[in-house]
C-alpha positions as CSV (number, residue, x, y, z in Angstrom):
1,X,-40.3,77.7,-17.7
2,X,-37.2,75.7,-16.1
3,X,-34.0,75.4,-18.5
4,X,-33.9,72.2,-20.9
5,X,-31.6,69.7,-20.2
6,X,-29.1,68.9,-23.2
7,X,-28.5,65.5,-24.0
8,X,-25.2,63.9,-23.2
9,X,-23.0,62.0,-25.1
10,X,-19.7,59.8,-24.1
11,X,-16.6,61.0,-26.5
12,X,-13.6,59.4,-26.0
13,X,-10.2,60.9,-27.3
14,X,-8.6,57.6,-29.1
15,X,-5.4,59.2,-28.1
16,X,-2.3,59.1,-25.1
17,X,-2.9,62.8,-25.2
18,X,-5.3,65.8,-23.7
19,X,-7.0,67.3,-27.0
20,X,-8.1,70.9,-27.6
21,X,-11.6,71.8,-29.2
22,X,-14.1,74.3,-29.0
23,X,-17.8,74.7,-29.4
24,X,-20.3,77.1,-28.0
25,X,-17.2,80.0,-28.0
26,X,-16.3,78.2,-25.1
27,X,-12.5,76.2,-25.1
28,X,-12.3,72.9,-24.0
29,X,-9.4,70.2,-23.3
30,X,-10.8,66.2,-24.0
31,X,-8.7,64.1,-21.5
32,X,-6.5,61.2,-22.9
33,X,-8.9,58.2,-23.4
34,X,-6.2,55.8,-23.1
35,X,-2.7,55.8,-21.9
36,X,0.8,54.0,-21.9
37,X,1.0,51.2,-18.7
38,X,4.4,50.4,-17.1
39,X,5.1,47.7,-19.1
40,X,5.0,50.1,-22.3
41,X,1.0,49.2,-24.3
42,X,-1.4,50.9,-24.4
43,X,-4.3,50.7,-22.3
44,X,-7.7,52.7,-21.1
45,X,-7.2,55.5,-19.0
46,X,-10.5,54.8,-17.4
47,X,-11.6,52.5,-14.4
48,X,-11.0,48.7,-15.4
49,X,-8.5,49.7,-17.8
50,X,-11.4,51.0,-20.1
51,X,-11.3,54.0,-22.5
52,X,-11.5,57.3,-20.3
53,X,-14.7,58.9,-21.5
54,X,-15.6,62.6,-21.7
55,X,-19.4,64.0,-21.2
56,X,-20.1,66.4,-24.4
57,X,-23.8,68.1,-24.8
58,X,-24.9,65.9,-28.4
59,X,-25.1,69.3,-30.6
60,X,-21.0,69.5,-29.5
61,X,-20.5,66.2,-30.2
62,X,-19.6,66.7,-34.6
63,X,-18.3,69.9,-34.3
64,X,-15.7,68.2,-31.2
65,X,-14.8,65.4,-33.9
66,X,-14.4,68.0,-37.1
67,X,-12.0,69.6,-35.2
68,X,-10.0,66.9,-34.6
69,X,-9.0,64.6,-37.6
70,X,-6.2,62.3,-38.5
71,X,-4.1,64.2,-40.4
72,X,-4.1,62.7,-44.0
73,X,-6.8,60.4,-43.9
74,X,-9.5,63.3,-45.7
75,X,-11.1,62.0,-48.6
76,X,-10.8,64.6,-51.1
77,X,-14.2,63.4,-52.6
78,X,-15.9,63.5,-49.6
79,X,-14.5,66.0,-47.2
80,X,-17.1,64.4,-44.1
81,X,-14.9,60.7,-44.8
82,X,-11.6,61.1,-42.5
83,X,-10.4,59.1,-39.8
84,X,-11.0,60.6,-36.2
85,X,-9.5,61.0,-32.7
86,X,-12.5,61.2,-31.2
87,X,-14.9,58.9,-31.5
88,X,-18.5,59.1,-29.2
89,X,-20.0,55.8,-28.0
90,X,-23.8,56.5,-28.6
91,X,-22.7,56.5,-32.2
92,X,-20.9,53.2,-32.1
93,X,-18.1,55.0,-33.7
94,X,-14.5,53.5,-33.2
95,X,-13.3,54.5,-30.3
96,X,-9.9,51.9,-30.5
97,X,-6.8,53.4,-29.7
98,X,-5.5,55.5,-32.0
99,X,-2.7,58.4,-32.4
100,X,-2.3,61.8,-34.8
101,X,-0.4,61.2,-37.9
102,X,3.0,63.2,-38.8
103,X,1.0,64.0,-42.4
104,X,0.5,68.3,-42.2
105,X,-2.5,67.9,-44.2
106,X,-5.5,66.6,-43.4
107,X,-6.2,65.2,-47.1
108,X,-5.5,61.9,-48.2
109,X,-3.3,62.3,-51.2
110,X,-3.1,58.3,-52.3
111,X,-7.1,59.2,-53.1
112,X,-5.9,61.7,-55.6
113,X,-5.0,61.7,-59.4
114,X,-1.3,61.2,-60.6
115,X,-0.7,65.3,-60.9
116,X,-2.1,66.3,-57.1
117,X,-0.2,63.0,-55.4
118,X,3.5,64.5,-56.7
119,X,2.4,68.2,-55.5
120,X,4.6,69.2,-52.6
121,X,2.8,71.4,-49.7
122,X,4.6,74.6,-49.1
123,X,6.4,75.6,-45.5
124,X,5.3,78.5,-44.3
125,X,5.8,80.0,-41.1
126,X,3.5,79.3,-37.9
127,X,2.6,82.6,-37.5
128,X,2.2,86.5,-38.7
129,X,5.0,89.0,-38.9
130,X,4.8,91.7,-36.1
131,X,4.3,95.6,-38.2
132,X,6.2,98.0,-36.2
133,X,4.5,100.8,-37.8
134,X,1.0,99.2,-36.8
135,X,1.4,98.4,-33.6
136,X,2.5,102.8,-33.2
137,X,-0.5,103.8,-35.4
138,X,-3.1,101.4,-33.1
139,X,-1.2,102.2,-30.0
140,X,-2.3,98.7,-28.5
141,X,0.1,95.8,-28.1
142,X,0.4,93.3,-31.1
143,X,0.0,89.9,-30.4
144,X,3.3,87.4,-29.5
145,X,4.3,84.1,-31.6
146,X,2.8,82.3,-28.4
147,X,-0.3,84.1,-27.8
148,X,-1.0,83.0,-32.1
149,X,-0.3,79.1,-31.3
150,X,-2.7,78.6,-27.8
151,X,-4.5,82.4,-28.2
152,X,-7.3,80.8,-26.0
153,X,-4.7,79.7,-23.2
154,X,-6.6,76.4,-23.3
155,X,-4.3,73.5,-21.6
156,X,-3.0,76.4,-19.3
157,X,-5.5,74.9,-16.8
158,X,-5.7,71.6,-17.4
159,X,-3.7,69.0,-15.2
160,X,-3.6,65.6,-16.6
């Protein structure tokens, strides 16, 4: 029996930026949908001055989008309600320009009650202490601050 087609669905990334996502164990870099002309606005980075679109398989589709939210547009209520960078055209989703947030959560604290709106978030750091003594007893190598940020290496290929 001859391998099924997927469908195919157009995603376009709402941003002036190349976004990471993964599905399928498989890395993958969403091209900037739109980008900034000489003149400084924003326009498509696709023929005509349309949004750039990017082919996905349709069961990729959600789990590209979940991946990348606006941060602090979650509905704490409803944790499927955010705003998102990627929006696919089949779905007549939004797919206007639209860039990430500087909010380092993905929840939406004017949604909340009096008491979680004043909680502060906590900085931590970006990435896990190295054990000397671990890395002896294992004998392998541990892991680098930069291999913990991009451990898949995923823009390393991508010219935009």
């Amino acid at each position: 029996m001859a391998g099924v087609m997927p469908r195919i669905v157009n995603a376009v990334n709402r941003t002036t930026g190349p976004l990471d996502a993964m599905f399928d164990g498989q890395p993958v870099v969403i091209p900037a949908g739109y980008k900034i002309a000489e003149d400084g606005s924003v326009v498509g980075a696709g023929p005509g001055g349309e949004p750039l679109t990017y082919p996905l398989p349709y069961f990729a589709a959600e789990m590209v989008k979940r991946q990348n939210p606006q941060m602090g547009t979650e509905d704490p209520g409803n944790p499927r309600d955010f705003e998102c960078l990627i929006g696919i055209k089949e779905w007549e989703d939004d797919i206007s320009h639209l860039e990430q947030s500087d909010a380092i959560e993905r929840l939406d604290r004017e949604l909340m009650d009096d008491e979680a709106q004043s909680a502060k978030p906590r900085e931590t750091s970006m990435g896990r202490k190295r054990a000397r003594d671990k890395k002896k007893k294992r004998g392998g190598r541990a892991h680098s601050d930069a291999n913990l940020r991009n451990p898949m290496g995923i823009r390393a290929n991508y010219e935009g």
